[in-house]
FIFIFI-499602 format. One record per atom (N, C-alpha, C): x, y, z; residue in one letter. Coordinates in steps of 0.05 Angstrom, whole numbers. Example, Ala and Ser with C-alpha at 12.3 -4.5 7.8 and 13.67 -1.06 7.14 Angstrom:
BEGIN
<ropa c1="264" c2="-114" c3="156" rest="A"/>
<ropa c1="246" c2="-90" c3="156" rest="A"/>
<ropa c1="264" c2="-66" c3="156" rest="A"/>
<ropa c1="257" c2="-45" c3="142" rest="S"/>
<ropa c1="273" c2="-21" c3="143" rest="S"/>
<ropa c1="258" c2="1" c3="157" rest="S"/>
END
This chain:
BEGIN
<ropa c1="-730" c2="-308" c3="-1175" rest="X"/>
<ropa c1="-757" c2="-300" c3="-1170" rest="X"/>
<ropa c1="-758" c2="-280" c3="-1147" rest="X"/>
<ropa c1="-779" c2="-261" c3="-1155" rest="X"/>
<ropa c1="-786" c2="-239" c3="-1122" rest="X"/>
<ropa c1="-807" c2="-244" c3="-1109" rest="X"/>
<ropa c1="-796" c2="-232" c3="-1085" rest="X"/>
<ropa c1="-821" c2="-244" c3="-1066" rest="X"/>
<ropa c1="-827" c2="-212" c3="-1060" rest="X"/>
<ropa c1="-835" c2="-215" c3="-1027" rest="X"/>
<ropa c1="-847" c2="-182" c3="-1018" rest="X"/>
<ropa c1="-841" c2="-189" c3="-977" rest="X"/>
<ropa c1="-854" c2="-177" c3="-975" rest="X"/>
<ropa c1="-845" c2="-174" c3="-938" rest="X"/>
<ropa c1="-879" c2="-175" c3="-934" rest="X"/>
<ropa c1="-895" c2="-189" c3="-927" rest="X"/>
<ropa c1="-923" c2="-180" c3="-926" rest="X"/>
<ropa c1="-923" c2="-160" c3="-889" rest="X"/>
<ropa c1="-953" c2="-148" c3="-883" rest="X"/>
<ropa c1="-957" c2="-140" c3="-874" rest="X"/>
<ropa c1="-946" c2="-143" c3="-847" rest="X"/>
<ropa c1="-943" c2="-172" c3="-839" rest="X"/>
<ropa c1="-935" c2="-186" c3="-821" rest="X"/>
<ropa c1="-900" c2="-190" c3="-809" rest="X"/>
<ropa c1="-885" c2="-179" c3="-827" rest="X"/>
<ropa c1="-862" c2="-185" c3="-823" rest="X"/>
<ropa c1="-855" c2="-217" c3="-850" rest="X"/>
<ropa c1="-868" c2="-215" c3="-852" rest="X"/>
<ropa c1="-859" c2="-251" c3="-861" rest="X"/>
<ropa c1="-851" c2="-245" c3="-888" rest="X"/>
<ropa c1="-836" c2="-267" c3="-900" rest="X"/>
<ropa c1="-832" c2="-261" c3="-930" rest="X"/>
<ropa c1="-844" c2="-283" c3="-945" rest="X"/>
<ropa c1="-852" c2="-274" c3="-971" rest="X"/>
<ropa c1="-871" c2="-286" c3="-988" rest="X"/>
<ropa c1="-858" c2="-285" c3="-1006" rest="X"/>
<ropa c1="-865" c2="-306" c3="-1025" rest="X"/>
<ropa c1="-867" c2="-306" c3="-1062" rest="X"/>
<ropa c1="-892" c2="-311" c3="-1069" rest="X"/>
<ropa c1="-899" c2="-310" c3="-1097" rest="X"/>
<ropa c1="-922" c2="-324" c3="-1105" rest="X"/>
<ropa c1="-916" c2="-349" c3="-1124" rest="X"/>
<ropa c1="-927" c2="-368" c3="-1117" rest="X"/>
<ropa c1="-921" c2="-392" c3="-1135" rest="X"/>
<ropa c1="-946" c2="-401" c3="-1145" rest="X"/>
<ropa c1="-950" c2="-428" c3="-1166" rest="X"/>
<ropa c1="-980" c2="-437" c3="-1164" rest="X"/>
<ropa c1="-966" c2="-472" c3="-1162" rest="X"/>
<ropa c1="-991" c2="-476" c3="-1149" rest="X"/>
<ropa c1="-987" c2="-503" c3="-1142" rest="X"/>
<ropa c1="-1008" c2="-531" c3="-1156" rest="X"/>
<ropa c1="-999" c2="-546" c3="-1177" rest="X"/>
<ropa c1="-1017" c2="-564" c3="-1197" rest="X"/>
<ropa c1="-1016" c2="-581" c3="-1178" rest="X"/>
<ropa c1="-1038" c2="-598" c3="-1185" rest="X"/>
<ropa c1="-1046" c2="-621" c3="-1177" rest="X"/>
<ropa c1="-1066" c2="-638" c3="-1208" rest="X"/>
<ropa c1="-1078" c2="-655" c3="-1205" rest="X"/>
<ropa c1="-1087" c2="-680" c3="-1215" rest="X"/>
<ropa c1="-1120" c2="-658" c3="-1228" rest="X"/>
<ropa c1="-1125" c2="-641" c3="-1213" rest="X"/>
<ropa c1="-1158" c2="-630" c3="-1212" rest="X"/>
<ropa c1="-1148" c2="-604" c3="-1230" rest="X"/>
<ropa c1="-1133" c2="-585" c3="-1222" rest="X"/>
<ropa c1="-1130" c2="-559" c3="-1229" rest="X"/>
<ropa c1="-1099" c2="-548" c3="-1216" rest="X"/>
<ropa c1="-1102" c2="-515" c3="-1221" rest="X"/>
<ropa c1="-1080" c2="-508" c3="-1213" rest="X"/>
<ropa c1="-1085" c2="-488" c3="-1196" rest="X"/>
<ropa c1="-1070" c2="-473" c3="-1167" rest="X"/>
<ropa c1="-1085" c2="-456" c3="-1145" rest="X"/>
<ropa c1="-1055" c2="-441" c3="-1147" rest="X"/>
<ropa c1="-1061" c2="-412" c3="-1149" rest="X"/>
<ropa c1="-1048" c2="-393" c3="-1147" rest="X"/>
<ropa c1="-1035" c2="-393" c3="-1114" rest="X"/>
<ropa c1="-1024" c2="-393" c3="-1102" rest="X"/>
<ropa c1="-1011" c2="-391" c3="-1073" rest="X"/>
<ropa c1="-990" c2="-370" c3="-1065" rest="X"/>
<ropa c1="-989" c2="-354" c3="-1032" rest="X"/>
<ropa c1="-973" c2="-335" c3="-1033" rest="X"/>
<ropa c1="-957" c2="-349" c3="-1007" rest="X"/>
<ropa c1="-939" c2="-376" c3="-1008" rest="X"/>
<ropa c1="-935" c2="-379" c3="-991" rest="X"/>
<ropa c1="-923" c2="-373" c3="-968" rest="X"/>
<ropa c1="-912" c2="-377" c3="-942" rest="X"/>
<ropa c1="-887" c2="-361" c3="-924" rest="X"/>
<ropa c1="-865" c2="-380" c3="-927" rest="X"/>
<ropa c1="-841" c2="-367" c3="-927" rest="X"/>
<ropa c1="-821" c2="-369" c3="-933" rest="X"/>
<ropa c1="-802" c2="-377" c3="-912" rest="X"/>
<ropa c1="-805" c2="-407" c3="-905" rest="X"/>
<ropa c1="-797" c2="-417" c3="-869" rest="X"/>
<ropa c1="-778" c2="-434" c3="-873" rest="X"/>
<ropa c1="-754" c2="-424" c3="-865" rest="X"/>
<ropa c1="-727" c2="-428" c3="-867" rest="X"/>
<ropa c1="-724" c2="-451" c3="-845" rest="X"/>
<ropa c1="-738" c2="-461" c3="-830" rest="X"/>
<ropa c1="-740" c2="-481" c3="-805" rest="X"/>
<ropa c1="-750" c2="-501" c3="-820" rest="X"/>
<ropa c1="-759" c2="-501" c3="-843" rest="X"/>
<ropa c1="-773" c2="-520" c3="-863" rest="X"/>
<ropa c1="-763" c2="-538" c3="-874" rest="X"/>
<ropa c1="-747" c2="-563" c3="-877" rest="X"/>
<ropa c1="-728" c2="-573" c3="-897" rest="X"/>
<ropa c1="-752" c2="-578" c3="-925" rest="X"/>
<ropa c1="-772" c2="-581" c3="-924" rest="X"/>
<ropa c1="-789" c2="-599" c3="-941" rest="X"/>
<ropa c1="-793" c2="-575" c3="-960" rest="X"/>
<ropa c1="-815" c2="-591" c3="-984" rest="X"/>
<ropa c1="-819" c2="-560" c3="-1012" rest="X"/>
<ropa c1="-843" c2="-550" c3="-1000" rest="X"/>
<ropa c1="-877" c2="-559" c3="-1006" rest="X"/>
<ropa c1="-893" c2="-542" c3="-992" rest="X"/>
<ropa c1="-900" c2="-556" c3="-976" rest="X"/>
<ropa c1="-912" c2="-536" c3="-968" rest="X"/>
<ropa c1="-930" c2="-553" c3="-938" rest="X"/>
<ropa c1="-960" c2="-535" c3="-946" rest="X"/>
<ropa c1="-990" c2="-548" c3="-955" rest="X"/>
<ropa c1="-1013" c2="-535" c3="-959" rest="X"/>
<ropa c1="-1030" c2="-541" c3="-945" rest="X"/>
<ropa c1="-1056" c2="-510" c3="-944" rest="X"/>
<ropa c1="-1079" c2="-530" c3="-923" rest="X"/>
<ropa c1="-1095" c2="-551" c3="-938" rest="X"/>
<ropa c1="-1103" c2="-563" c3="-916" rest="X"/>
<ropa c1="-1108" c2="-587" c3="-922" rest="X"/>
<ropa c1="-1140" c2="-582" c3="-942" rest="X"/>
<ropa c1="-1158" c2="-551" c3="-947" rest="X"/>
<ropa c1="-1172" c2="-556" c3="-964" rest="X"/>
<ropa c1="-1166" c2="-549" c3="-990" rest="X"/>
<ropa c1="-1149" c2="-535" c3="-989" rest="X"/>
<ropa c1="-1131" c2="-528" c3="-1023" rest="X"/>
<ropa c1="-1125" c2="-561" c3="-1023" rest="X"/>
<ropa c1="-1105" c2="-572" c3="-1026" rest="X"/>
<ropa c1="-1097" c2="-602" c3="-1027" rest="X"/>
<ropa c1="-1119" c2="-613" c3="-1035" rest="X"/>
<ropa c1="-1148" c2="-608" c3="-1021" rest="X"/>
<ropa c1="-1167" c2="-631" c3="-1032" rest="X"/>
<ropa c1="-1175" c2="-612" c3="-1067" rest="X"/>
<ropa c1="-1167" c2="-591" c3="-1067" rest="X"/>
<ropa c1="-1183" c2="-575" c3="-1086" rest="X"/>
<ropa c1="-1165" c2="-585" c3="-1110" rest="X"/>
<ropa c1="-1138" c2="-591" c3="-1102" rest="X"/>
<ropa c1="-1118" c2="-598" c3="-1120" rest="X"/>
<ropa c1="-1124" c2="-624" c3="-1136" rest="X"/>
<ropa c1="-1132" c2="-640" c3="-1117" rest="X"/>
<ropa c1="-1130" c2="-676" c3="-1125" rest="X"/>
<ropa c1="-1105" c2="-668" c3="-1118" rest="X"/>
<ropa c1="-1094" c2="-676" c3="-1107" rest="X"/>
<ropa c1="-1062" c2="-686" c3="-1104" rest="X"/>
<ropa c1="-1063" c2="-718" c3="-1102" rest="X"/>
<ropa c1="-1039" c2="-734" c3="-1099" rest="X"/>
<ropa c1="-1036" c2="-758" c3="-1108" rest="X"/>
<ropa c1="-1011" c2="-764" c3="-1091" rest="X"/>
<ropa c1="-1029" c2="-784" c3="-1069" rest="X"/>
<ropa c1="-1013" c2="-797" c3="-1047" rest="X"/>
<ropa c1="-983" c2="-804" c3="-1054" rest="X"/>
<ropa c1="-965" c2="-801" c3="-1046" rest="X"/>
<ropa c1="-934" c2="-807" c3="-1058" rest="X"/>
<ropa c1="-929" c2="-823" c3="-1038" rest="X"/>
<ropa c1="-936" c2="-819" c3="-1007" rest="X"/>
<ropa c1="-924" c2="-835" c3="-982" rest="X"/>
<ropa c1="-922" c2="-820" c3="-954" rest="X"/>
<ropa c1="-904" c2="-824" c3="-949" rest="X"/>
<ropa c1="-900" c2="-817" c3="-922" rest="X"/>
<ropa c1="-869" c2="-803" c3="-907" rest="X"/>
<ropa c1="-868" c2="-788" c3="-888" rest="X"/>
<ropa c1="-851" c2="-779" c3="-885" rest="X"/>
<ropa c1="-850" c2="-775" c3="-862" rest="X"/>
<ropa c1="-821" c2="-781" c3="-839" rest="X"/>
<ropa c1="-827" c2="-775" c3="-806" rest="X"/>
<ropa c1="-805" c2="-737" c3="-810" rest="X"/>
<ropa c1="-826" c2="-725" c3="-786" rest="X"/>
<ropa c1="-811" c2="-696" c3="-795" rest="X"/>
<ropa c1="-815" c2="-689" c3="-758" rest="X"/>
<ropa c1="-800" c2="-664" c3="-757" rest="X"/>
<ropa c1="-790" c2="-663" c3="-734" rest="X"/>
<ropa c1="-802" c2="-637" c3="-724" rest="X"/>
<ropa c1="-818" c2="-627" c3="-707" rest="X"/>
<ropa c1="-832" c2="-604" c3="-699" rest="X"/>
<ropa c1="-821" c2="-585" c3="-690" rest="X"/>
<ropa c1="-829" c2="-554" c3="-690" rest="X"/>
<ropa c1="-813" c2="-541" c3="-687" rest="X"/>
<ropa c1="-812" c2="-550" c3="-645" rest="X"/>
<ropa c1="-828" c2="-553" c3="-637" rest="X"/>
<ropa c1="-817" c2="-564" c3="-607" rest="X"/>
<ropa c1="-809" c2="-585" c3="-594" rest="X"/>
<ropa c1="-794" c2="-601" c3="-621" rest="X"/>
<ropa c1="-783" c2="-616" c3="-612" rest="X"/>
<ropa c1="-792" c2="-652" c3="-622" rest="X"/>
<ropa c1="-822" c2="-649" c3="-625" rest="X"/>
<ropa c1="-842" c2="-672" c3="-623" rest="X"/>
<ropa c1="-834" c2="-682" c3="-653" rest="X"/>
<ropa c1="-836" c2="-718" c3="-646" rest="X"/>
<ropa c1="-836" c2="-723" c3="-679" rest="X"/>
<ropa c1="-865" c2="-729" c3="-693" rest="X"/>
<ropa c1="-868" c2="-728" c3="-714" rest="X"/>
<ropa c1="-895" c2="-741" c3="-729" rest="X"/>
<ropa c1="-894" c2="-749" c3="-746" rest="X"/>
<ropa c1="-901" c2="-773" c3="-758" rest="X"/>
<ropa c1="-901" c2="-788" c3="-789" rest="X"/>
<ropa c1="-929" c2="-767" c3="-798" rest="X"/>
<ropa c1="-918" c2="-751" c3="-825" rest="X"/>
<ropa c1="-932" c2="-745" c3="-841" rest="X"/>
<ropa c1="-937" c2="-755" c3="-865" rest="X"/>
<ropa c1="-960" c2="-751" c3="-882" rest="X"/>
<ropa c1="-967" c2="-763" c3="-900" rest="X"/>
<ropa c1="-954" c2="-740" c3="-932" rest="X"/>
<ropa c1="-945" c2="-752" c3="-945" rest="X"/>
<ropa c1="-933" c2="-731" c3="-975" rest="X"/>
<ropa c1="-947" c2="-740" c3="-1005" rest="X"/>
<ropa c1="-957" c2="-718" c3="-1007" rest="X"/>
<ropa c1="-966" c2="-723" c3="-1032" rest="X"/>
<ropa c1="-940" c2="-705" c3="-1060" rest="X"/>
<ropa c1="-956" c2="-720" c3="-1081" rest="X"/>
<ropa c1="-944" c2="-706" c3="-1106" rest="X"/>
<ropa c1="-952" c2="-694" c3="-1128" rest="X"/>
<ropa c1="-942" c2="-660" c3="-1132" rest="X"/>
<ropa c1="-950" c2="-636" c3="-1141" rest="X"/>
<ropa c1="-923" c2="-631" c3="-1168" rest="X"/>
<ropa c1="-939" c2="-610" c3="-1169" rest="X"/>
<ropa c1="-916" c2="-595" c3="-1189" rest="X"/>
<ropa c1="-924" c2="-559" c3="-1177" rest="X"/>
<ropa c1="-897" c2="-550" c3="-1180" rest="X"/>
<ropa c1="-894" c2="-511" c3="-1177" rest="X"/>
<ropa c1="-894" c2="-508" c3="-1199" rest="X"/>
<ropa c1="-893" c2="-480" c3="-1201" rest="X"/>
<ropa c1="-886" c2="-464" c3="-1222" rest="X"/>
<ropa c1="-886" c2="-436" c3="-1216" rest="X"/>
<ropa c1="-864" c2="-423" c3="-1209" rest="X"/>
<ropa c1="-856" c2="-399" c3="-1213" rest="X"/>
<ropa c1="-844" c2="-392" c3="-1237" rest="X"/>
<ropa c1="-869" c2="-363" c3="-1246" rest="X"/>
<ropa c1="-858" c2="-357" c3="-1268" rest="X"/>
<ropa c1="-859" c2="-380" c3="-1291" rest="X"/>
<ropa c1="-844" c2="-386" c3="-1307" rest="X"/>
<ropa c1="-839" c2="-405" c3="-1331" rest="X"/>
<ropa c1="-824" c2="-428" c3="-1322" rest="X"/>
<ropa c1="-818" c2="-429" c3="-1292" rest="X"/>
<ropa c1="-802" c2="-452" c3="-1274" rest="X"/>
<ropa c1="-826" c2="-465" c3="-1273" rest="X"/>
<ropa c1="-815" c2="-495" c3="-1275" rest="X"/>
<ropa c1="-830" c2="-515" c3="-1271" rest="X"/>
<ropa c1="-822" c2="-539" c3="-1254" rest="X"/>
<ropa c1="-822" c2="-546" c3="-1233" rest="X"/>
<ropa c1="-814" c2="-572" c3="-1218" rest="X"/>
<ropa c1="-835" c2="-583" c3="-1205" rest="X"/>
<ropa c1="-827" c2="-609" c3="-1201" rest="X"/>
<ropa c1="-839" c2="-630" c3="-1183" rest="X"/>
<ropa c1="-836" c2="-617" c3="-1152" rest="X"/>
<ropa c1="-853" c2="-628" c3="-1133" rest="X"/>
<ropa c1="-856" c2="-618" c3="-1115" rest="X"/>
<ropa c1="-869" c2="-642" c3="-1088" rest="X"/>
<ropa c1="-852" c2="-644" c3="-1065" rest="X"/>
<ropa c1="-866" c2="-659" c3="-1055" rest="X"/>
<ropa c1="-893" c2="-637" c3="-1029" rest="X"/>
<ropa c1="-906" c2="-639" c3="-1031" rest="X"/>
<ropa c1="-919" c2="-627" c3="-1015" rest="X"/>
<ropa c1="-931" c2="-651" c3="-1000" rest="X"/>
<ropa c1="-929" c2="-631" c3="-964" rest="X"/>
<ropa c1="-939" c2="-640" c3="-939" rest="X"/>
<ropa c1="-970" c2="-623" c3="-929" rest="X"/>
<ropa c1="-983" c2="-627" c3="-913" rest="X"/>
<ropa c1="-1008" c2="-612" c3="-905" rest="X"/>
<ropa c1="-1006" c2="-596" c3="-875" rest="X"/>
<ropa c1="-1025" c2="-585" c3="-879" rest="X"/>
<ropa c1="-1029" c2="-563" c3="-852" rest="X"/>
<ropa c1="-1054" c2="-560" c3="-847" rest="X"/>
<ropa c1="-1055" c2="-554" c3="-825" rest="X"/>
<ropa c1="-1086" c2="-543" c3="-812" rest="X"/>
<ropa c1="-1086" c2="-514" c3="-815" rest="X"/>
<ropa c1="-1069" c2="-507" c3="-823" rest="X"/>
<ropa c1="-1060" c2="-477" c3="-813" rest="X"/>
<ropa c1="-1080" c2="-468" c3="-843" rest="X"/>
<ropa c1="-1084" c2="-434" c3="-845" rest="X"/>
<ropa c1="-1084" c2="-424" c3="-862" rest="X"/>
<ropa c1="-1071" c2="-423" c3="-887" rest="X"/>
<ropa c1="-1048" c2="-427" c3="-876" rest="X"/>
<ropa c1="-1010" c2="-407" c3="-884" rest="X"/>
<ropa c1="-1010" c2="-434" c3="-898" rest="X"/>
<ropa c1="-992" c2="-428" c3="-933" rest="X"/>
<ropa c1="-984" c2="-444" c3="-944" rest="X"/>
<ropa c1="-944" c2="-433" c3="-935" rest="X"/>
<ropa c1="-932" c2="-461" c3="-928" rest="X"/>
<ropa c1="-909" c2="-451" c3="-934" rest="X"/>
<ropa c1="-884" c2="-465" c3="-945" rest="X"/>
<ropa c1="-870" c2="-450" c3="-955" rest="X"/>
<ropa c1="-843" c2="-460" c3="-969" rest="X"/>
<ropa c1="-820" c2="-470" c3="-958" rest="X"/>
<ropa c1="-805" c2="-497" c3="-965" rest="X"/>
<ropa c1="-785" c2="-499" c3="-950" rest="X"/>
<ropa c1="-769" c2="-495" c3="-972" rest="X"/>
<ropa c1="-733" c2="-504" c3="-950" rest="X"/>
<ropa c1="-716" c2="-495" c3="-958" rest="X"/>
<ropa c1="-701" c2="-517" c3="-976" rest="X"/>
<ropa c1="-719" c2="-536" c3="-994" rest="X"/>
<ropa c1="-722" c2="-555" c3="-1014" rest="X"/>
<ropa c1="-721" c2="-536" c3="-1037" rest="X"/>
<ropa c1="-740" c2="-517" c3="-1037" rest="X"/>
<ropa c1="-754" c2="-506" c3="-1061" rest="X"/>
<ropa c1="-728" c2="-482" c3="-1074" rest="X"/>
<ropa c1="-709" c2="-474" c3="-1061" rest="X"/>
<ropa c1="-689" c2="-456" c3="-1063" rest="X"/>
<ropa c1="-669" c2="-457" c3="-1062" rest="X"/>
<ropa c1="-646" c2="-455" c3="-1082" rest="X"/>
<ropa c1="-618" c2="-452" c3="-1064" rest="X"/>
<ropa c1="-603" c2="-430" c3="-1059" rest="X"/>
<ropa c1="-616" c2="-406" c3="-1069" rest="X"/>
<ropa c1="-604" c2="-382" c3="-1058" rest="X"/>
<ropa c1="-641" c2="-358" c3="-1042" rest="X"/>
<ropa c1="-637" c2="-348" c3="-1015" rest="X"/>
<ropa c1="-653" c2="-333" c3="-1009" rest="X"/>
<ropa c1="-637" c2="-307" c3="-995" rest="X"/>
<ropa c1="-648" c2="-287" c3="-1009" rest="X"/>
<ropa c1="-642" c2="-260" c3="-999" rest="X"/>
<ropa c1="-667" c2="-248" c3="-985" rest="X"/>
<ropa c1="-668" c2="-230" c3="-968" rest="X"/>
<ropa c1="-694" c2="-228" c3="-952" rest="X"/>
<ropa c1="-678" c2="-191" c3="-942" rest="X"/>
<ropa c1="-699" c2="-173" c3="-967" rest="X"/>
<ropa c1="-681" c2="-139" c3="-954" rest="X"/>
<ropa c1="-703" c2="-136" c3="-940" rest="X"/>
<ropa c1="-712" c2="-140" c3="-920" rest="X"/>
<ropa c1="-731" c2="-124" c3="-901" rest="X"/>
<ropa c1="-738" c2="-99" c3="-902" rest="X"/>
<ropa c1="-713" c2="-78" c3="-900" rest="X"/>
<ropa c1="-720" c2="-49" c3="-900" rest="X"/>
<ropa c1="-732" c2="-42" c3="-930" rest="X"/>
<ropa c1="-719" c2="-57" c3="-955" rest="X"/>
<ropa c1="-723" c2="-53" c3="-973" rest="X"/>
<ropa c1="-753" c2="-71" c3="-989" rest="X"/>
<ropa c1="-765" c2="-83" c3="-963" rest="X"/>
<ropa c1="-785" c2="-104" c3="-976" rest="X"/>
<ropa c1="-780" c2="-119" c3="-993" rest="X"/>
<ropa c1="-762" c2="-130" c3="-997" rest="X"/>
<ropa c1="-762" c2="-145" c3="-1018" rest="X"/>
<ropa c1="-755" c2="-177" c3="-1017" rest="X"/>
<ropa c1="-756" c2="-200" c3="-1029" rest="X"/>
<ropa c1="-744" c2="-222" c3="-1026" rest="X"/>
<ropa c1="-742" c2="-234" c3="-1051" rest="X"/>
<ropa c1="-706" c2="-251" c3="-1053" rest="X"/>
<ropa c1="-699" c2="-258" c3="-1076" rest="X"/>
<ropa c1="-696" c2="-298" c3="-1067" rest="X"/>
<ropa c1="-703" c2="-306" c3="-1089" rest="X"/>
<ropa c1="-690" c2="-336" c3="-1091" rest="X"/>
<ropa c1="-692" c2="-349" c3="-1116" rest="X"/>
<ropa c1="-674" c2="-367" c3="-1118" rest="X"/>
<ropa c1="-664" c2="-378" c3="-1143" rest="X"/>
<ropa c1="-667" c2="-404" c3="-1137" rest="X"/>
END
């Protein structure tokens, strides 16, 4: 799958993300600090119905720990289809961890981003 370099420096794909309600088109960032699959804001999630799965302790980028709560989704890039555990955010930014990939190329000069 390709991604792009958005405006910001950051690298993107587009994925869509199902839930229990419907399905939401997403351009998430591509955060290699991430071990988990997505991380969404928390009003897409409600738009989704997603469906409590449990719980998860995860480790901040400064250090701090927090028991988060994980629900369960499905992706789909393209004609790819997988299960997905997704986590929430306050943030805007939907983002991808390094669950969701096992190969990432990222050409900056060339804008572009690859993962498999």
């Amino acid at each position: 799958m390709e991604g792009y370099i958005d405006e910001y420096g950051q690298a993107r794909v587009n994925v869509a993300v199902i839930g229990r309600n419907m399905e939401i088109a997403v351009r998430p960032v591509i955060d290699t600090g991430f071990d988990g699959d997505i991380c969404l804001p928390l009003p897409m999630a409600i738009q989704l119905g997603l469906e409590l799965s449990g719980s998860v302790e995860i480790e901040l980028a400064d250090g701090s720990i927090k028991q988060e709560l994980v629900f369960s989704g499905v992706t789909k890039f393209g004609e790819e289809v997988q299960k997905a555990r997704i986590t929430l955010t306050e943030s805007t930014d939907a983002l991808m961890g390094t669950q969701m990939f096992s190969y990432l190329e990222i050409d900056f000069e060339g804008n572009k981003v690859r993962i498999e």
